[in-house]
C-alpha positions as CSV (number, residue, x, y, z in Angstrom):
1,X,19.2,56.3,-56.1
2,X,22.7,56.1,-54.5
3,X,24.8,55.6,-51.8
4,X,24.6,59.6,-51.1
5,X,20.5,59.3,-51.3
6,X,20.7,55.8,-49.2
7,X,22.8,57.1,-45.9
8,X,20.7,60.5,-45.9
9,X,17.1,58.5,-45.7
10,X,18.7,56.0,-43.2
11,X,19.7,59.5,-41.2
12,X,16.5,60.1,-40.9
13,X,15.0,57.4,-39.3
14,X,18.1,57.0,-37.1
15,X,19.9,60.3,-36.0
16,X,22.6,58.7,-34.8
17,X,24.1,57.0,-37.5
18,X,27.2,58.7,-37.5
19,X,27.6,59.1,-34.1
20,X,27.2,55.1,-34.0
21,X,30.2,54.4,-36.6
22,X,32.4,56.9,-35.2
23,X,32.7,60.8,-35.0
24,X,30.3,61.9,-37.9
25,X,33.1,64.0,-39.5
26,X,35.8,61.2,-39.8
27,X,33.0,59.1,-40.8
28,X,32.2,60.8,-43.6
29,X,35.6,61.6,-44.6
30,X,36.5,58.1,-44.0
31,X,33.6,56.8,-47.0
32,X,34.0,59.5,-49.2
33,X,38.0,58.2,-49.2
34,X,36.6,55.0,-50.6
35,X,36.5,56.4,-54.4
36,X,40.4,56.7,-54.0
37,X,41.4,53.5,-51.7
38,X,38.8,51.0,-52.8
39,X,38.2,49.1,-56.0
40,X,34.3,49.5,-57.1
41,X,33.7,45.9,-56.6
42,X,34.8,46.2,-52.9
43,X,32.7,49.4,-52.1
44,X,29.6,47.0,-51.1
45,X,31.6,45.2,-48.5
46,X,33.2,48.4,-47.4
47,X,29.5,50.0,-47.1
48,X,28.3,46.6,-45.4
49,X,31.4,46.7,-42.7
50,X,30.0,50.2,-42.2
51,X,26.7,48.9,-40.8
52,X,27.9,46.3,-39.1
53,X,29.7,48.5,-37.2
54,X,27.2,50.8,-36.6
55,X,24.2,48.3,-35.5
56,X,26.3,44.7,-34.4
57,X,26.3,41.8,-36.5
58,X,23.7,43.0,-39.0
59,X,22.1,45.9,-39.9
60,X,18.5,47.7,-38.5
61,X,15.3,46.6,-40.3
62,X,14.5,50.1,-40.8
63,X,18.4,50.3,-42.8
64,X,17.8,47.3,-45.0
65,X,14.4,48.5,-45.7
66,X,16.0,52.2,-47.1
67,X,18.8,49.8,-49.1
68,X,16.3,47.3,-50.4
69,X,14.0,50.0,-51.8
70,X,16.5,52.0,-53.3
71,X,17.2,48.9,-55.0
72,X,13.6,47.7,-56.0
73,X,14.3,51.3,-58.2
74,X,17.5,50.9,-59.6
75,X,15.6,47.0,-60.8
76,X,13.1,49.1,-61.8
77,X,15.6,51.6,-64.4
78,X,17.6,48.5,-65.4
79,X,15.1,46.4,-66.6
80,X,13.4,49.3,-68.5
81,X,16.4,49.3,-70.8
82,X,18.2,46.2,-70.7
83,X,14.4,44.6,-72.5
84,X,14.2,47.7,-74.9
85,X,17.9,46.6,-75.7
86,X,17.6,42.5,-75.7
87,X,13.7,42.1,-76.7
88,X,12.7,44.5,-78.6
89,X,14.3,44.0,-82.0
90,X,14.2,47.5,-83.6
91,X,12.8,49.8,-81.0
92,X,16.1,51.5,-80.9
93,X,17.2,53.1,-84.1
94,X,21.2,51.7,-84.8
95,X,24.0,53.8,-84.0
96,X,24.2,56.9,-81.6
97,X,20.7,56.0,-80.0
98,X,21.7,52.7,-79.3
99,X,25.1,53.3,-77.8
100,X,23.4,55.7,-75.3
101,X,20.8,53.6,-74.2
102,X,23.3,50.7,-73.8
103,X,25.4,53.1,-71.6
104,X,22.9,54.1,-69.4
105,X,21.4,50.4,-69.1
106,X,25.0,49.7,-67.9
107,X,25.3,52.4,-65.3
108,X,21.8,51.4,-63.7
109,X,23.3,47.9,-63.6
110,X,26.4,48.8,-61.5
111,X,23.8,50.4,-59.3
112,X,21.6,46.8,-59.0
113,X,25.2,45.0,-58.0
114,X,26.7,48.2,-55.6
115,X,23.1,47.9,-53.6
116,X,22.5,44.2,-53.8
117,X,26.2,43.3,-52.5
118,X,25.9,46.3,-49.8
119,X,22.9,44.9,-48.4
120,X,24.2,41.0,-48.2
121,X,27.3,42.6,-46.7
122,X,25.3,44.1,-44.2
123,X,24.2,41.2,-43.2
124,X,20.4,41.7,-44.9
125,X,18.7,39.8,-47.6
126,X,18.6,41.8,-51.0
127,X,15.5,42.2,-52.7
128,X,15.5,40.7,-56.5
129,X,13.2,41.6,-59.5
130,X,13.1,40.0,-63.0
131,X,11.5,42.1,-65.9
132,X,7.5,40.2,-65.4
133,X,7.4,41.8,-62.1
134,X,7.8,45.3,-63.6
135,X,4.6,46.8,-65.9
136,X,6.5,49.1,-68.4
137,X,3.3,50.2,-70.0
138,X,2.1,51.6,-66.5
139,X,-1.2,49.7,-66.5
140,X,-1.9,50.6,-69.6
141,X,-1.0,54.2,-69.7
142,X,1.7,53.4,-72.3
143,X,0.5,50.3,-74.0
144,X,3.1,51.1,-77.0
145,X,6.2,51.5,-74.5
146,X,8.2,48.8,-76.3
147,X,7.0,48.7,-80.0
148,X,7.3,52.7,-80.9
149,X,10.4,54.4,-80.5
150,X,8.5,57.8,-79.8
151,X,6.5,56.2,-76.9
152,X,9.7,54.7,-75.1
153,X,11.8,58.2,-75.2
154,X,8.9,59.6,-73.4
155,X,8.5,57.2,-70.7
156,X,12.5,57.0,-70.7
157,X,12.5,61.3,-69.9
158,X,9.7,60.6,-67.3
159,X,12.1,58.1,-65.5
160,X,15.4,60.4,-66.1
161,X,14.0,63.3,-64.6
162,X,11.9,61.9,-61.5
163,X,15.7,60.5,-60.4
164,X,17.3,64.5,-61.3
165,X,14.8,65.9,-58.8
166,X,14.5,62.8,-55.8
167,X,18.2,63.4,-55.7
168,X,17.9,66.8,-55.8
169,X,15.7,66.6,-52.7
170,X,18.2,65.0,-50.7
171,X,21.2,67.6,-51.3
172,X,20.2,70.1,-48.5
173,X,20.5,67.6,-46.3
174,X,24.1,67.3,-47.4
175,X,25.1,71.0,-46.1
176,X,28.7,70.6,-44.3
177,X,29.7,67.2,-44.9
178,X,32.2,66.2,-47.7
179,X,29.3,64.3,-49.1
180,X,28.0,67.5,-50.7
181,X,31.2,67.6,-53.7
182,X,30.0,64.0,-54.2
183,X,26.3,64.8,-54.9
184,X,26.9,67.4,-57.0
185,X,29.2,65.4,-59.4
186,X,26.7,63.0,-59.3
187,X,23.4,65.0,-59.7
188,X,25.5,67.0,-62.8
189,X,25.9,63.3,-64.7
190,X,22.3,62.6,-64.0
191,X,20.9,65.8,-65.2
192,X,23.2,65.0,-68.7
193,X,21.5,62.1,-68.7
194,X,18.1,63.5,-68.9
195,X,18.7,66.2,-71.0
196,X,20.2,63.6,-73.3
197,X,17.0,61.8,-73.3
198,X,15.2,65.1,-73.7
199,X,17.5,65.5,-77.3
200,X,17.2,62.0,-78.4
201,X,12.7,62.9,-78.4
202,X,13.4,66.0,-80.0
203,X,15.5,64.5,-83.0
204,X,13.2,63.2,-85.9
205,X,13.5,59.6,-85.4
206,X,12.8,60.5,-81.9
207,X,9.3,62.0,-82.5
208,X,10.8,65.4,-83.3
209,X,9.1,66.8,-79.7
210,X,9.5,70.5,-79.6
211,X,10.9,70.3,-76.0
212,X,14.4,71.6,-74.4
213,X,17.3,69.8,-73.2
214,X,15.9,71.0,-69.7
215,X,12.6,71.3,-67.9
216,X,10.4,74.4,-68.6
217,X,7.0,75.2,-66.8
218,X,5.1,72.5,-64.7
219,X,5.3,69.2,-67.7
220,X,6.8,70.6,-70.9
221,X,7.2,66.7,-71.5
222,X,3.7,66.6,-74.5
223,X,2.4,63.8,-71.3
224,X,-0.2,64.5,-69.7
225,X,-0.5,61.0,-67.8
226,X,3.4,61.9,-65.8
227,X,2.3,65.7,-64.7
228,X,3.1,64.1,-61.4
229,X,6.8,63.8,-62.8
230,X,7.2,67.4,-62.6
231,X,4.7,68.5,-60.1
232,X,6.1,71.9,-58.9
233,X,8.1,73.0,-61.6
234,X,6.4,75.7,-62.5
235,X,7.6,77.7,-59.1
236,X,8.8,81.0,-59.7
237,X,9.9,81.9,-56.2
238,X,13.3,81.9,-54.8
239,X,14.7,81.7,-51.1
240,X,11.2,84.2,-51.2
241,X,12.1,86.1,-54.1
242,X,10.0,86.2,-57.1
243,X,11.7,85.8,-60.0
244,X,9.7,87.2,-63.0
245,X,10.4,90.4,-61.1
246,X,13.2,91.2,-59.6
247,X,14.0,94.6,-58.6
248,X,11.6,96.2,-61.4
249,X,13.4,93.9,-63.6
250,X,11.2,91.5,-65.5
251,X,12.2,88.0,-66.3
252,X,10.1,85.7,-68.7
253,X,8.1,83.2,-67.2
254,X,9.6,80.1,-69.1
255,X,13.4,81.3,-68.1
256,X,12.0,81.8,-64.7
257,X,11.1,78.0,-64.0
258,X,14.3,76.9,-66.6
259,X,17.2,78.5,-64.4
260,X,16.0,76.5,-61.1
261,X,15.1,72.7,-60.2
262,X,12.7,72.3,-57.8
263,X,13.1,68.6,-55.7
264,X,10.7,65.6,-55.3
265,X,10.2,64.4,-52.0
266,X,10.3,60.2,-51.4
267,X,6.7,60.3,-51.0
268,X,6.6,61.5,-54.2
269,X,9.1,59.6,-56.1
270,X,7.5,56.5,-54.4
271,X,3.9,57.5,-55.9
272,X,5.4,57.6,-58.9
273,X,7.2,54.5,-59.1
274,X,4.2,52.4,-58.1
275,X,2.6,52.8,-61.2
276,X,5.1,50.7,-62.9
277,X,5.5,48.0,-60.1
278,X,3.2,45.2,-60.3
């Protein structure tokens, strides 16, 4: 989740956001300035004068709600890592492998402090979650999540590319706004990160899975327990046309469901999270 994901579910639930802060077109230009004008520490307190703005001294229920789940996720990503990091003494092979799990462990921390310091800027309560309130092993699914290397990759690809495609759910929604730049930088470094993931599985110490650096069919993942992950994926149809044939032309199946992501509705993404909340 992100700021882009968090202002497009609150839109939902409240048309009028926009129109509440101001004309929805200054608006947004206004916050997407914020990159340029305002030091990353700053940005909650920016997002929190937002809301205040746009319902009084505090925010809606229904607003905290969207901000305090989005962060119950990003707790959910950070803890993952941080503990394979910190207690799990060699989990994580040394050297490339470790650096890039440290780097994404760091990036889903800036997310935990963006989220909880919007919210309390806001005027809300943020939401807080230590690493025994999580179950990594999905109630058993993955009893091994944290003591073999192989085991951990896979659960880390199922949590990499659920976020690609919820985020990817939200960018129509993003159609005329300057947001929809944003998302797109965005959703590129995410997909990076999952097709990362998807290499470090397919190296030897990682398991040496015989899967691609992106998604092919309905679960190419070898996991049968996260077909929810990449429920869908196997479309082959196009703004209604079918891709395997197109004008007489035919296009193999596997390229077919490569060349397009297919997006995860919150329903979905929640479904999926669950399993690892206790």
């Amino acid at each position: 989740m992100n700021i882009v994901n968090i202002l497009e579910e609150i839109e939902k639930v409240d048309g009028e956001i926009y129109e509440r802060l101001s004309p929805r077109r200054k608006a947004m230009k206004e916050f997407y300035n914020f990159g340029s004008k305002v030091a990353l520490a700053s940005i909650p307190l920016a997002l929190g004068s937002m809301f205040k703005k746009a319902y009084g001294q505090s925010a809606a229920p229904v607003v905290l709600s969207v901000l305090n789940f989005a962060l119950t996720l990003e707790y959910l990503e950070y803890h993952f890592y941080n503990h394979s990091l910190l207690a799990a003494p060699g989990l994580i092979p040394s050297g490339p492998a470790t650096g890039a799990i440290t780097t994404i462990r760091d990036h889903e921390k800036a997310h935990v402090d963006l989220l909880a310091g919007a919210i309390t800027a806001a005027g809300g309560t943020p939401v807080s979650f230590t690493y025994d309130q999580f179950d990594f092993t999905a109630k058993g699914t993955f009893n091994t999540v944290y003591s073999n290397y192989s085991t951990f990759l896979a659960v880390a690809q199922a949590f990499e590319d659920t976020g690609v495609r919820a985020y990817k759910g939200q960018a129509s929604a993003l159609m005329g706004s300057p947001y929809l730049e944003v998302a797109l930088n965005i959703h590129s470094v995410e997909a990076r990160h999952a097709s990362h993931i998807r290499q470090m599985r397919k190296a030897p110490a990682g398991g040496g899975v015989n899967i691609k650096p992106w998604i092919t069919g309905a679960n190419d993942s070898g996991v049968a327990a996260v077909d929810a992950v990449f429920a869908g994926e196997d479309n082959v149809v196009q703004a209604g046309i079918t891709i395997t044939n197109i004008n007489g032309q035919t296009v193999p199946l596997s390229a077919a469901t490569e060349s397009f992501d297919e997006p995860l509705t919150r329903p979905q993404v929640e479904a999926i999270a669950s399993l690892f909340i206790k």
